[in-house]
C-alpha positions in Angstrom: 76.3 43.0 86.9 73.5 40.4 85.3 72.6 40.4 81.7 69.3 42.3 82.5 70.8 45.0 84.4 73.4 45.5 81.4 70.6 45.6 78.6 68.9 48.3 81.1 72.2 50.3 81.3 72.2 50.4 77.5 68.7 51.5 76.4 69.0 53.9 79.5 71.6 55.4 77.8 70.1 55.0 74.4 67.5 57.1 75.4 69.2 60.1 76.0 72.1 59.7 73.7 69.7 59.9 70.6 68.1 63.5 71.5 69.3 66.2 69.2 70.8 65.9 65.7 74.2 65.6 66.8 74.2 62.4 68.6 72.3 60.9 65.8 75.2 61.4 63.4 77.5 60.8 66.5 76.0 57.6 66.7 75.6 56.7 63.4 79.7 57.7 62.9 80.4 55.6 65.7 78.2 52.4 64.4 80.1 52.7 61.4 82.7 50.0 60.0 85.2 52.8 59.3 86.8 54.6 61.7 85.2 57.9 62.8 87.8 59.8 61.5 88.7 58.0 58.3 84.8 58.5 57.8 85.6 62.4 58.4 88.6 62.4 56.5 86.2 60.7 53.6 84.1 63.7 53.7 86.5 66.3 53.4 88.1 64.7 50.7 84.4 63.8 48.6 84.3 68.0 49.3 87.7 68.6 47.3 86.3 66.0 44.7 83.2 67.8 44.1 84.8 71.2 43.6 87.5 69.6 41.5 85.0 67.9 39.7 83.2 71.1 38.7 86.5 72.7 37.9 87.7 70.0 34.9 84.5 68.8 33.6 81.7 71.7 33.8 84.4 74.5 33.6 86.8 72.7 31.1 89.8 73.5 33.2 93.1 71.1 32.6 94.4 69.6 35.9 97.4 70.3 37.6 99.1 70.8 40.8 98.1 74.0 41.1 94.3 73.7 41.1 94.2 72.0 44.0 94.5 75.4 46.3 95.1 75.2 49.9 91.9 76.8 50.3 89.7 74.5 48.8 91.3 72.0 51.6 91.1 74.0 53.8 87.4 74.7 53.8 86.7 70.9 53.1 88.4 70.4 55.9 86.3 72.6 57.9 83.2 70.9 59.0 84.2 67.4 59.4 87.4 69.0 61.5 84.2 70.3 63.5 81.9 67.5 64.1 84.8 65.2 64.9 85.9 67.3 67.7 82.1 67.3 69.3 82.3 64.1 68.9 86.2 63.2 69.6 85.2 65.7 73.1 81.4 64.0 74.0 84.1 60.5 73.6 86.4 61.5 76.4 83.9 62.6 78.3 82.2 59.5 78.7 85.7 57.7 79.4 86.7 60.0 82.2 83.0 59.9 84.2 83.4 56.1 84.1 87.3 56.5 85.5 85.6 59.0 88.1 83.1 56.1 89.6 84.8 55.5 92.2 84.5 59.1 93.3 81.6 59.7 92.5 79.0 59.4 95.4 76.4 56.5 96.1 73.2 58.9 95.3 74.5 59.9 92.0 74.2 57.8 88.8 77.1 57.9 87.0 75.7 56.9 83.9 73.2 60.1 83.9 75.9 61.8 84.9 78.0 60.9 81.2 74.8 61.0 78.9 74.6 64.8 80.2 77.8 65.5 79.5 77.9 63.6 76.1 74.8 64.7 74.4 73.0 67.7 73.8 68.8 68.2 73.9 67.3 68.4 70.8 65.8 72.5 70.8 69.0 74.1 72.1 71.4 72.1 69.5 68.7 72.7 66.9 69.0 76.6 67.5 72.2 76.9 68.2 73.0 75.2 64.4 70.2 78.1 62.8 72.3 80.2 65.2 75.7 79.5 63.6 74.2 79.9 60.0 72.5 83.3 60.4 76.1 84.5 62.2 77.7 83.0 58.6 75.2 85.5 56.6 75.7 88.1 58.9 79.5 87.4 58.5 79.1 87.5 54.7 76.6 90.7 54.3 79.2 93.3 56.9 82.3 91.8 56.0 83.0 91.7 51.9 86.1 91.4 52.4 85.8 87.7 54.0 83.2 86.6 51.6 86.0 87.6 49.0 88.5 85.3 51.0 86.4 82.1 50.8 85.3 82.3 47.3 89.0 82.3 46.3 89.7 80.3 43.5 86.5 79.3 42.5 84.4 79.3 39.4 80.6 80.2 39.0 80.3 76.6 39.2 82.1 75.9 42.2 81.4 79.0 44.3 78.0 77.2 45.8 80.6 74.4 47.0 82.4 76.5 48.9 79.6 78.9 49.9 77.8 75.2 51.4 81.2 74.6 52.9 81.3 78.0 55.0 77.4 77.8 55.5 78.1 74.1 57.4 81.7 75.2 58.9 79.8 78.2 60.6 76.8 75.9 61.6 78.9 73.6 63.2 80.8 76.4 64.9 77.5 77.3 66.5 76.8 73.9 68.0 80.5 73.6 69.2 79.9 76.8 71.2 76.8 75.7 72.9 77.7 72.1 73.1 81.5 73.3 74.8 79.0 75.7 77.4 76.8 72.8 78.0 79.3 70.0 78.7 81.9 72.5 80.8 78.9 73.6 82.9 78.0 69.9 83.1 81.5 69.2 84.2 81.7 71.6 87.0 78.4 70.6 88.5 80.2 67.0 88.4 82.6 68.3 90.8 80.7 70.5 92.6 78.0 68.5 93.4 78.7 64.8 92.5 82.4 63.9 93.2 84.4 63.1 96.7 87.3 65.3 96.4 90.3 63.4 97.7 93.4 66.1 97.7 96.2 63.0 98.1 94.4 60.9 94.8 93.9 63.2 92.1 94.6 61.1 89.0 91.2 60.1 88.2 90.2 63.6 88.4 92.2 64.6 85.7 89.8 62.9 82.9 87.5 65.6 83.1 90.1 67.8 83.6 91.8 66.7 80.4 88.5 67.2 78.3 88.2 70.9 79.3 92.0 71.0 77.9 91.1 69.1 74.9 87.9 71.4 74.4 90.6 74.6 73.9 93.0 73.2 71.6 90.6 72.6 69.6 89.3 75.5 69.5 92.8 77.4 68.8 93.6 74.7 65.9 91.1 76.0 63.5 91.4 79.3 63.6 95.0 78.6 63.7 95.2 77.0 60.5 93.0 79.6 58.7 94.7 82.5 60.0 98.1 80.5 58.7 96.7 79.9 55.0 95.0 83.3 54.7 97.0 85.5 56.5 95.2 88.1 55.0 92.6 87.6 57.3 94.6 89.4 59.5 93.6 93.2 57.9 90.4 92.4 57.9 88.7 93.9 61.4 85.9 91.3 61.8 87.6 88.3 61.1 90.1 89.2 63.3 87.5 90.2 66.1 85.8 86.4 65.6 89.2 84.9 65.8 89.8 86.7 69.2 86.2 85.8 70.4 87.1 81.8 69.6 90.7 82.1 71.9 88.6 83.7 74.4 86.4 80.7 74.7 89.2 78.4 74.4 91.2 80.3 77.3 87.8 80.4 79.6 87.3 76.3 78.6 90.4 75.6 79.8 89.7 77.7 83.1 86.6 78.3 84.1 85.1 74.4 84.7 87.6 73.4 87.2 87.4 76.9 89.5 84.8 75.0 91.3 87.2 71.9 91.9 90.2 74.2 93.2 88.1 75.9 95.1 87.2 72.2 96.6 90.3 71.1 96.8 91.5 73.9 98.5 89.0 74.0 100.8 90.1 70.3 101.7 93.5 71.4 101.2 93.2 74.3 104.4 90.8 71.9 106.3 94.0 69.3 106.4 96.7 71.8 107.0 94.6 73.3 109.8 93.5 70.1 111.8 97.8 69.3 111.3 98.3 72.9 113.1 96.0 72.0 115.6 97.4 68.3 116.8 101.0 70.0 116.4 100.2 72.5 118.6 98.3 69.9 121.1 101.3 68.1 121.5 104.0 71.0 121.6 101.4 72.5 124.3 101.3 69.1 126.6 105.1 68.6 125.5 106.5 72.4 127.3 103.6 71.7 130.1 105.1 68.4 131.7 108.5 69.0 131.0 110.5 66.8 133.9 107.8 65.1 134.3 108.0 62.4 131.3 109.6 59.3 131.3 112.7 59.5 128.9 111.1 56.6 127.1 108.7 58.9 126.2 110.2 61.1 124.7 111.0 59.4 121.5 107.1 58.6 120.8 106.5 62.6 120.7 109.4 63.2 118.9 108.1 60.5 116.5 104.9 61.7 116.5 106.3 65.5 115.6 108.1 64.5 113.1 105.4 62.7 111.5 102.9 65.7 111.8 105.5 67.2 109.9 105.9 64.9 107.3 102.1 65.5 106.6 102.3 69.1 106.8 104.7 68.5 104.2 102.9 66.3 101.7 99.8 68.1 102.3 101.2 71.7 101.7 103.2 70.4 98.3 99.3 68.8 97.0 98.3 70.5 93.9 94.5 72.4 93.8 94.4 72.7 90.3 93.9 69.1 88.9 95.8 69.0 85.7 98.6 66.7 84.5 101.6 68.5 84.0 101.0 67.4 79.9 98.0 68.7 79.6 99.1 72.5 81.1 102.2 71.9 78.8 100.0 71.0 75.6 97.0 73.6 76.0 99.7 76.5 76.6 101.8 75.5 73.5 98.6 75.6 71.3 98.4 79.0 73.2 101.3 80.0 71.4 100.4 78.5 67.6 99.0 81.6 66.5 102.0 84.0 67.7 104.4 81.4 66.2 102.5 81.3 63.2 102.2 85.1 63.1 106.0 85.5 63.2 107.1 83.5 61.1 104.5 85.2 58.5 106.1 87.9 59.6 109.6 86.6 58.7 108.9 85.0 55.5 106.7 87.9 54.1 110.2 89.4 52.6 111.0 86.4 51.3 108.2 85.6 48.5 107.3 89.7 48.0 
């Protein structure tokens, strides 16, 4: 590739990376000195400082252990947790189209093909962030109970702190929705429509693959980790419903983008097994047709050539159509199981500190 052609490849992408609000920040975080996520990390702890600010100096209160409350973390933590997994996700993403190239057919740019998965346009993202923060008030005005929950701890003072913190957690949590539709849907029409499916090389498949697995653990982490430092969450009928609603999205993540590319590979998968039936059968066929007739020379040919229509019958019937790493199905279903392990041992410890 020539110096021009490179300089092309990056203003092409340029150009649709820096579309909606998101992949300005996303660009600016990743143009950054720091690391994106020590700049995150940053964030959530100038949060903590703010409210902790407010607390000893405009409230007068003395400082100790104690004022530091899990869930002022916890909701500092919130919205930088959010926008570094949009862009920890749109990172991967990127990675595993450029790992797929060489699958990916001649007509199709590949480059297109990652700024579509990696970036969102500027309307939707837009609406889907006014989206997140009118579910927040909605949130807030039917469900008193949860309002009562994040202001926890707080102060006249600090209450706006953590009011802004839920306003930008729930925000977030509306672009993560639309931008986890978007790119799945992007990643499906990838394999649907862009990708030579090869049943007997699978490994660079499993990038994309791996992002759709990524996508649901991260959506089971956070809820995870409120549900575990406000358990009483748990009584509390709309919380719990919203909670449901976010492992329901992270269960259809992890499925629904790759039913297109099992359906592929299966369909390649019964093409082989059948055109192995059929040349087995030729040669059985010619083999109980001539009997007598062949030279005894012959005869260890067809047996070779049996046996190794076997062998393929074999290989071909043991390929996988779903195109996951054995990690990655271990991994997503263990985060499957955070919230019932963290349920129990609530459950276990509750007659412990009554």
């Amino acid at each position: 590739m020539t110096v021009s052609d490179t300089s092309q490849e990056s203003d092409h992408r340029h150009s649709i990376r820096l579309s909606s609000w998101v992949d300005y920040v996303e660009h600016f975080l990743g143009s950054a000195v720091l690391p994106w996520w020590l700049s995150l990390l940053l964030v959530a702890a100038a949060l903590v400082a703010i409210e902790m600010g407010l607390l000893l100096f405009r409230d007068g209160l003395a400082f100790s252990p104690s004022t530091i409350t899990p869930q002022m973390i916890l909701y500092a933590f919130l919205p930088p947790y959010g926008f570094g997994l949009l862009y920890f996700l749109d990172r991967k993403a990127e990675n595993a189209i450029e790992r797929l190239r060489p699958l990916i057919a001649a007509k199709s740019d590949w480059r297109v093909l990652s700024s579509h998965a990696a970036n969102m346009p500027f309307w939707p993202a837009l609406i889907a962030t006014f989206a997140g923060f009118a579910f927040f008030l909605l949130l807030r005005t039917l469900s008193a109970f949860s309002g009562e929950v994040i202001l926890t701890g707080t102060t006249e003072s600090t209450k706006w702190v953590r009011l802004f913190e839920g306003m930008m957690t729930w925000s977030m949590g509306g672009v993560a929705v639309y931008h986890t539709v978007r790119q799945l849907k992007v990643i499906g029409h990838i394999y649907s429509h862009h990708a030579q499916v090869d049943l007997l090389d699978q490994p660079p498949l499993y990038g994309l693959a791996n992002v759709s697995a990524y996508t649901a653990i991260g959506f089971i982490i956070a809820p995870s980790m409120v549900l575990a430092l406000l358990p009483r969450l748990l009584t509390d009928e709309l919380s719990l419903a919203v909670a449901l609603a976010l492992f329901g999205i992270a269960a259809l993540a992890f499925l629904a983008p790759l039913q297109r590319l099992h359906l592929a590979l299966d369909s390649v998968k019964s093409a082989r097994l059948s055109a192995n039936s059929a040349k087995l059968d030729s040669i059985i066929r010619q083999l109980h047709s001539q009997v007598g007739s062949f030279p005894l020379e012959h005869m260890d040919q067809i047996h070779e050539a049996i046996e190794g229509l076997k062998l393929e019958r074999d290989i071909v019937s043991s390929a996988r159509t779903w195109p996951w790493p054995p990690a990655s199905i271990r991994g997503t279903l263990a985060t499957f199981l955070l919230p019932i392990a963290i349920w129990i041992i609530q459950q276990l410890l509750q007659p412990v500190f009554r």
